[in-house]
C-alpha positions as a Markdown table, in Angstrom:
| # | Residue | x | y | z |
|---|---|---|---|---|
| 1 | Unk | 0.0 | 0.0 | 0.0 |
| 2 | Unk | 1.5 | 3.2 | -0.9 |
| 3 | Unk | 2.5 | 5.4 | 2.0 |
| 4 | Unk | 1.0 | 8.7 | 1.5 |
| 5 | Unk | 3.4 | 12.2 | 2.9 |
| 6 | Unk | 3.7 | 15.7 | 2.1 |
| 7 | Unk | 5.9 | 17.5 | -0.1 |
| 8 | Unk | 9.7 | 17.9 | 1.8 |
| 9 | Unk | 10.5 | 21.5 | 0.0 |
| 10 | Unk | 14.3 | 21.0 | 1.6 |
| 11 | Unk | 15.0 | 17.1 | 1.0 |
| 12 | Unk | 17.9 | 16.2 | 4.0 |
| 13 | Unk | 20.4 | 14.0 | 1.3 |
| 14 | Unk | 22.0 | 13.3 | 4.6 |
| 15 | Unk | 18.8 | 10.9 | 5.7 |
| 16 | Unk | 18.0 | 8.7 | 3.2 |
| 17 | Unk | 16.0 | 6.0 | 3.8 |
| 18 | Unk | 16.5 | 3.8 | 1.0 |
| 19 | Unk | 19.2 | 1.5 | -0.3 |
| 20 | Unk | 21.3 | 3.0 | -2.9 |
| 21 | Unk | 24.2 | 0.5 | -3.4 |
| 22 | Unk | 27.5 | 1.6 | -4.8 |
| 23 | Unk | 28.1 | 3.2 | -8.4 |
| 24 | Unk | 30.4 | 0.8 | -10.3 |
| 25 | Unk | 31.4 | -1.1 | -6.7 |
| 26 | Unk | 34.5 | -3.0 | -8.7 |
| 27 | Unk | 36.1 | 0.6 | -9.3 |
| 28 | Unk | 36.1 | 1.5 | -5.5 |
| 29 | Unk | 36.7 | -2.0 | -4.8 |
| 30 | Unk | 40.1 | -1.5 | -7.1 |
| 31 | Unk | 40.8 | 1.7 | -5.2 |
| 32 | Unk | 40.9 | 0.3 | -1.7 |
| 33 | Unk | 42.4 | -2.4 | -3.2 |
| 34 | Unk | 45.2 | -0.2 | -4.4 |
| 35 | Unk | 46.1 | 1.5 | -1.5 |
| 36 | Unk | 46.5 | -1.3 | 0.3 |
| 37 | Unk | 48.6 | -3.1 | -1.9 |
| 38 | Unk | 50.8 | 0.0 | -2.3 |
| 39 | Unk | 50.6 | 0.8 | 1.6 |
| 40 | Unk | 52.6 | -2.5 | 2.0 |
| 41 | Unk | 55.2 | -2.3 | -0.7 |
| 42 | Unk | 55.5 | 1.0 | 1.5 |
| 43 | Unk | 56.2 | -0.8 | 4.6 |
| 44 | Unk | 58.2 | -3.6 | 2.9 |
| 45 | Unk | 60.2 | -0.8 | 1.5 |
| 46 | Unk | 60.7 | 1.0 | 4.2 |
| 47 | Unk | 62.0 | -2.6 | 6.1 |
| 48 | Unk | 64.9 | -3.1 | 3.2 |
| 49 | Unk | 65.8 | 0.3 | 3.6 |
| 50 | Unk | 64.9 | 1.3 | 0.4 |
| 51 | Unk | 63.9 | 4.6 | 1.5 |
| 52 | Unk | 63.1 | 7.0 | -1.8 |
| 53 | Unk | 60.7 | 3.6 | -2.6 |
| 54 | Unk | 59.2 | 3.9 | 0.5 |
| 55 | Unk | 58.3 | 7.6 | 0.0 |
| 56 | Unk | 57.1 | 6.6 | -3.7 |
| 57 | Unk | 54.9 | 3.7 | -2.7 |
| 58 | Unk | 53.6 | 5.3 | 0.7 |
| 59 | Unk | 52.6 | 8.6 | -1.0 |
| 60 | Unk | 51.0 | 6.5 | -4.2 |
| 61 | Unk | 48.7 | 4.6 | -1.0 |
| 62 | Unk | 47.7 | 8.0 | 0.6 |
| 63 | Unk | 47.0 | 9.5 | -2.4 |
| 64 | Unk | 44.9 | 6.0 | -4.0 |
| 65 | Unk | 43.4 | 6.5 | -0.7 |
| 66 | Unk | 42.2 | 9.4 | -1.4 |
| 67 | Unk | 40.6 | 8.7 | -4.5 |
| 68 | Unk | 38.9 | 6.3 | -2.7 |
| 69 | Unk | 37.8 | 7.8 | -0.5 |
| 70 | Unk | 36.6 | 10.9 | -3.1 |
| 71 | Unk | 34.8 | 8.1 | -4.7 |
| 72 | Unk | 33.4 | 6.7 | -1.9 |
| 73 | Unk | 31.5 | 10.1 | -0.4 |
| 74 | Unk | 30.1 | 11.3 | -4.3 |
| 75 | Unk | 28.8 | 8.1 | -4.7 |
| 76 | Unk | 27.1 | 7.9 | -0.8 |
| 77 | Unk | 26.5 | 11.4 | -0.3 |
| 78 | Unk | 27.4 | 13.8 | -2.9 |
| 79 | Unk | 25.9 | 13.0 | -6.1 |
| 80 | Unk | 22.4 | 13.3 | -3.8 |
| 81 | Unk | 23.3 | 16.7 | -2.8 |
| 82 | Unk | 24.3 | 18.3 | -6.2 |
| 83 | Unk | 21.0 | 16.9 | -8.0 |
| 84 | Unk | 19.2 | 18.1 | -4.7 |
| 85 | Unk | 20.3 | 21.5 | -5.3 |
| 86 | Unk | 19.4 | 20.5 | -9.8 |
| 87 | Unk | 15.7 | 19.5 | -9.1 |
| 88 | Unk | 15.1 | 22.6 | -6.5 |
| 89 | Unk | 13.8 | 24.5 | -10.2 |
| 90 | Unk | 10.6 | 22.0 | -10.2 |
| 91 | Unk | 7.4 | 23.8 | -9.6 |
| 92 | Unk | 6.0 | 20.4 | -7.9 |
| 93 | Unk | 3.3 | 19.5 | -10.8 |
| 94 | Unk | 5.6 | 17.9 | -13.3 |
| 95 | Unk | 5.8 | 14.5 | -15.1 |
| 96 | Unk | 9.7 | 13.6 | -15.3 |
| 97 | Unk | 11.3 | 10.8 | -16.1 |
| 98 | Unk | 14.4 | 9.7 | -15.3 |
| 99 | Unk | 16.5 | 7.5 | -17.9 |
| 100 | Unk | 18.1 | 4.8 | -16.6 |
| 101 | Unk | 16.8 | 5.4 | -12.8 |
| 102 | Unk | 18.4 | 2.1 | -11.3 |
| 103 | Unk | 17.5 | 1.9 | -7.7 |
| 104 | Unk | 15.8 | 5.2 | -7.4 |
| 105 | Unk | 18.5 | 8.0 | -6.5 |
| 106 | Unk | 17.3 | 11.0 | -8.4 |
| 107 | Unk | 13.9 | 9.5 | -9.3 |
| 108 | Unk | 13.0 | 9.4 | -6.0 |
| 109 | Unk | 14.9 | 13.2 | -4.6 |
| 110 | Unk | 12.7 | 14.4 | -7.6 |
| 111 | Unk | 9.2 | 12.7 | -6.7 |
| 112 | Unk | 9.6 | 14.2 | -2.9 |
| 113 | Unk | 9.1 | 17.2 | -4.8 |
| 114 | Unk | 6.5 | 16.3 | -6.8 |
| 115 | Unk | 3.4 | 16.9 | -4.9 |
| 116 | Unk | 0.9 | 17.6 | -7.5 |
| 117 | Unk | 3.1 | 15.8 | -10.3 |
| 118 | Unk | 4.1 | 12.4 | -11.0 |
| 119 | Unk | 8.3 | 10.6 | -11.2 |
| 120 | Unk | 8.3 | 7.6 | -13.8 |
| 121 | Unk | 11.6 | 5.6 | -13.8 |
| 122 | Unk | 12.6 | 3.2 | -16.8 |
| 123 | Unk | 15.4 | 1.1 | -16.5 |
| 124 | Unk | 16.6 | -2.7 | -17.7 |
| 125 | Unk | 17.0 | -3.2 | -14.1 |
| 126 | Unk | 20.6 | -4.7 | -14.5 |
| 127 | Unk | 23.3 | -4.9 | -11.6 |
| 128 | Unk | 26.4 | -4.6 | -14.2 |
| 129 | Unk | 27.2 | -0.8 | -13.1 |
| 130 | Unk | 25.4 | -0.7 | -9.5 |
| 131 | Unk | 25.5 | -3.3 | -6.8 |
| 132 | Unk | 22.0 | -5.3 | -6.8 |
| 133 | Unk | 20.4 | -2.7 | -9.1 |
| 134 | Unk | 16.8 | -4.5 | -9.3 |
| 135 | Unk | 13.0 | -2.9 | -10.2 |
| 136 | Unk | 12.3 | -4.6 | -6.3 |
| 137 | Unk | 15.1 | -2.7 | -4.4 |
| 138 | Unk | 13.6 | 0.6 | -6.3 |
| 139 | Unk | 10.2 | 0.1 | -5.3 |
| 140 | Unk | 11.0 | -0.7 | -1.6 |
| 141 | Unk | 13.1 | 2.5 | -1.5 |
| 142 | Unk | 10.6 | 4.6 | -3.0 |
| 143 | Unk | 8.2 | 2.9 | 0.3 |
| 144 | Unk | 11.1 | 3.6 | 2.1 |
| 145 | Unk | 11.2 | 7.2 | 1.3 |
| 146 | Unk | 7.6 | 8.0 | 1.4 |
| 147 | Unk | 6.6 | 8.7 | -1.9 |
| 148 | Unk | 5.3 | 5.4 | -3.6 |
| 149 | Unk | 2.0 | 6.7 | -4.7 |
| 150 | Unk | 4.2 | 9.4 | -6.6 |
| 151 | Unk | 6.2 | 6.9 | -8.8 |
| 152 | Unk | 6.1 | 4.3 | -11.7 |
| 153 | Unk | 8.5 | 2.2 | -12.9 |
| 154 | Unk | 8.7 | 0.7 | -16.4 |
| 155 | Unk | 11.0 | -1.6 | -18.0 |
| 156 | Unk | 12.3 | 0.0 | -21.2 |
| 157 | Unk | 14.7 | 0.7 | -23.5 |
| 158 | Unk | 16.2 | 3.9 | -23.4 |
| 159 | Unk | 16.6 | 3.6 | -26.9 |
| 160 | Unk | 13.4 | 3.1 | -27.7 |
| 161 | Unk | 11.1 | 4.9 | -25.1 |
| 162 | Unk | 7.5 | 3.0 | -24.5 |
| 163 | Unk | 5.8 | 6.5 | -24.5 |
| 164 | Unk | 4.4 | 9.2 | -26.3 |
| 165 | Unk | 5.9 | 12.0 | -28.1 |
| 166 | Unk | 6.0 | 15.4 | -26.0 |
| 167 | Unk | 4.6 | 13.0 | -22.7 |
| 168 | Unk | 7.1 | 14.9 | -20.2 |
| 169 | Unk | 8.1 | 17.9 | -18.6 |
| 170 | Unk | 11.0 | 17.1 | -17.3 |
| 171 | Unk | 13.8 | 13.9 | -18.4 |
| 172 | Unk | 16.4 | 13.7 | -16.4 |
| 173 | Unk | 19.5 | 10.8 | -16.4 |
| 174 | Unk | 22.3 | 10.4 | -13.9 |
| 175 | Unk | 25.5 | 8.2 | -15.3 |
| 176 | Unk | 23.3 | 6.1 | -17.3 |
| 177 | Unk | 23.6 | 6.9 | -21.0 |
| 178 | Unk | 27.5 | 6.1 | -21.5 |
| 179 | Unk | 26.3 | 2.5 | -20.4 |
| 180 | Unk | 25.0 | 1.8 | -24.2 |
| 181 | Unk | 28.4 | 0.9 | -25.6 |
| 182 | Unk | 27.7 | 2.0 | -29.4 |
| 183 | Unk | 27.8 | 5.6 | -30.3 |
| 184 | Unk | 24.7 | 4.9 | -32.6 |
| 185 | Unk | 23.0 | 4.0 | -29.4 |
| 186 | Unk | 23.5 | 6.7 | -27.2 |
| 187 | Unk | 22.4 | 9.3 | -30.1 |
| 188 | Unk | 19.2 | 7.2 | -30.3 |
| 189 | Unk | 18.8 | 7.5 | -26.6 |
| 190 | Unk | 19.1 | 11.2 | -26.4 |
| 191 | Unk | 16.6 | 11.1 | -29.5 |
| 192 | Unk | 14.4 | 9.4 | -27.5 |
| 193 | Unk | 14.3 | 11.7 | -24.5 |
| 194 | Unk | 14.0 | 14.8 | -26.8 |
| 195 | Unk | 11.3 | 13.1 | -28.3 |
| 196 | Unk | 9.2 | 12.5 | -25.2 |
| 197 | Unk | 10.2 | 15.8 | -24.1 |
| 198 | Unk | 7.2 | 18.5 | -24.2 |
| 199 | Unk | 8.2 | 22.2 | -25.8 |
| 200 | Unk | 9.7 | 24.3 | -23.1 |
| 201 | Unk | 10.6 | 21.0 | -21.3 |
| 202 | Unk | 13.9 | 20.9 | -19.4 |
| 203 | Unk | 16.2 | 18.1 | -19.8 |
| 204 | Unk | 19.2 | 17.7 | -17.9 |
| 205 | Unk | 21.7 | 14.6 | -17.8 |
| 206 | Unk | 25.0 | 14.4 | -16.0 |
| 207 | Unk | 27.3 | 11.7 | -17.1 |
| 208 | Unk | 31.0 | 11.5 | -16.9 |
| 209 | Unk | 31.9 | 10.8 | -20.7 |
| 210 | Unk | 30.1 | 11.2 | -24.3 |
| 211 | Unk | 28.5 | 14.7 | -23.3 |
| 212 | Unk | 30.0 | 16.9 | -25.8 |
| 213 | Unk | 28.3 | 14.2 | -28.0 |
| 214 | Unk | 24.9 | 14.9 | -26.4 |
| 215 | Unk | 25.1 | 18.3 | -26.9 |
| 216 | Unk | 25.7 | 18.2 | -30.5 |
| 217 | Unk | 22.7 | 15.3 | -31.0 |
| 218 | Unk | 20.5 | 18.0 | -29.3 |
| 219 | Unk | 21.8 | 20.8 | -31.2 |
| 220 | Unk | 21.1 | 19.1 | -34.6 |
| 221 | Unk | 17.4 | 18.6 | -33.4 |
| 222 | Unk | 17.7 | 22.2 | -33.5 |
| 223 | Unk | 18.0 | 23.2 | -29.4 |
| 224 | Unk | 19.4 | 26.3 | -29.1 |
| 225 | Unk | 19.1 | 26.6 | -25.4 |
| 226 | Unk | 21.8 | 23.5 | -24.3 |
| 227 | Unk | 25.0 | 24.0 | -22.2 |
| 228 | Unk | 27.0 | 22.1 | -20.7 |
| 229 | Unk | 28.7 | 22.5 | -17.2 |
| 230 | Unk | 30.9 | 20.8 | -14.5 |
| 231 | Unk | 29.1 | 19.3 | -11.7 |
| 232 | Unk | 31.9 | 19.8 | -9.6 |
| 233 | Unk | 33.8 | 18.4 | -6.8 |
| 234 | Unk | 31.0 | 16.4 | -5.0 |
| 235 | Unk | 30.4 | 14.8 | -7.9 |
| 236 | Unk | 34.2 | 14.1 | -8.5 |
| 237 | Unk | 34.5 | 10.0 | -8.9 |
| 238 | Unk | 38.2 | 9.8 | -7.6 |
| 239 | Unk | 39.2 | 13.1 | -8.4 |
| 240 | Unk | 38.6 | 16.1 | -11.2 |
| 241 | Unk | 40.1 | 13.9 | -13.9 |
| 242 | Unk | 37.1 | 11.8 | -13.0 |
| 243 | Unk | 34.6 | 14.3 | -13.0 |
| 244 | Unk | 30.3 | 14.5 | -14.2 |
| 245 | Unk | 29.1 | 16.8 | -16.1 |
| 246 | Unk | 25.5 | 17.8 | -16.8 |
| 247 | Unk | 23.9 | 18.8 | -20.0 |
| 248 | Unk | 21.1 | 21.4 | -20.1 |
| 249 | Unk | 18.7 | 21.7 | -22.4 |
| 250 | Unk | 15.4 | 23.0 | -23.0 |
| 251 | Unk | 12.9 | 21.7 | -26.3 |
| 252 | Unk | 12.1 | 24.6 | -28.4 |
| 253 | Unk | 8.7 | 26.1 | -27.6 |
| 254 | Unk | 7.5 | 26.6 | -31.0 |
């Protein structure tokens, strides 16, 4: 039974309630990994005498460490916050839909603000790039934060949206698009979420590669209104050379 709530106008990212998993858990997996491995050629180093190593291998742990840890807060806590701060423009009566929604991380920061609106998430509800990334884990989070009665979930193709043209307000993604491994693909996506896009509808994905390519799909549909931006260090996936960025876009009106 869907749990019914009012509208949270300033959403805690500190308090989730659902379960979110880990973005691409075999990368921070590598990381701590990493430092470990380089912490004890450090130590062993350091017990040959082989000082200059030592200060090579210890600094390469500290700073893998690092990463790690970088990795570890966007991925817990900071990608929440910097699309908290995105989805503040909503009015509250909007159909978005979020491409690629996995367990429910922006889906559901969006649908708390949704009062009079509605969040749909499609997915193909894979666990390659999020640990147990499953249609059931996003439904029990959207229970567990409150606003079930707001949200749908459909299994789709990105590539081939099951909706409407111009059915949307609002399409966002988060790190989802770079996942279709052809070129040809992610074009069709971004197609796609044009196409469902109403005029005047906002569109914003961040991903961490292929957005310069987004932008010029979009800006041969003929959007003039499209930029693209760093997300910046809260959404850092090790460090800047790792960085997101968004792309946004509004549908010509007319």
């Amino acid at each position: 039974m869907p749990v019914k709530t009012t509208l949270r106008s300033n959403v805690n990212v500190s308090k989730r309630h659902g379960s979110y998993g880990f973005d691409a858990p075999w990368a921070l997996t590598g990381l701590v990994l990493g430092a470990i491995a380089l912490a004890g050629l450090a130590a062993a180093s350091f017990a040959l005498d082989v000082f200059a190593a030592g200060l090579a291998f210890l600094f390469g742990a500290l700073y893998t460490l690092a990463s790690a840890a970088s990795y570890l807060y966007t991925t817990r806590r900071g990608k929440f916050a910097v699309w908290a701060e995105e989805l503040r423009r909503l009015r509250g009566d909007e159909r978005l839909l979020d491409l690629g929604c996995g367990r429910g991380a922006v889906l559901l920061l969006a649908a708390e603000r949704l009062d009079k609106g509605r969040a749909t998430g499609v997915d193909l509800w894979r666990a390659k790039d999020q640990s147990g990334n499953a249609e059931a884990v996003t439904r029990a989070n959207a229970e567990a934060e409150g606003v079930a009665e707001r949200v749908e979930l459909v299994t789709g193709d990105m590539r081939d949206l099951p909706f409407g043209d111009d059915a949307f307000d609002a399409v966002v993604s988060s790190l989802a698009i770079h996942n279709i491994p052809a070129a040809e693909g992610r074009e069709q996506a971004v197609r796609e979420a044009y196409r469902v896009l109403r005029p005047g509808g906002l569109m914003l994905i961040a991903d961490f590669q292929h957005t310069a390519d987004y932008e010029e799909t979009l800006r041969g549909l003929g959007v003039v209104d499209v930029r693209r931006r760093e997300a910046g260090w809260r959404f850092w996936y090790g460090g800047p050379w790792f960085g997101t960025c968004f792309l946004e876009a509004r549908k010509p009106a007319g």
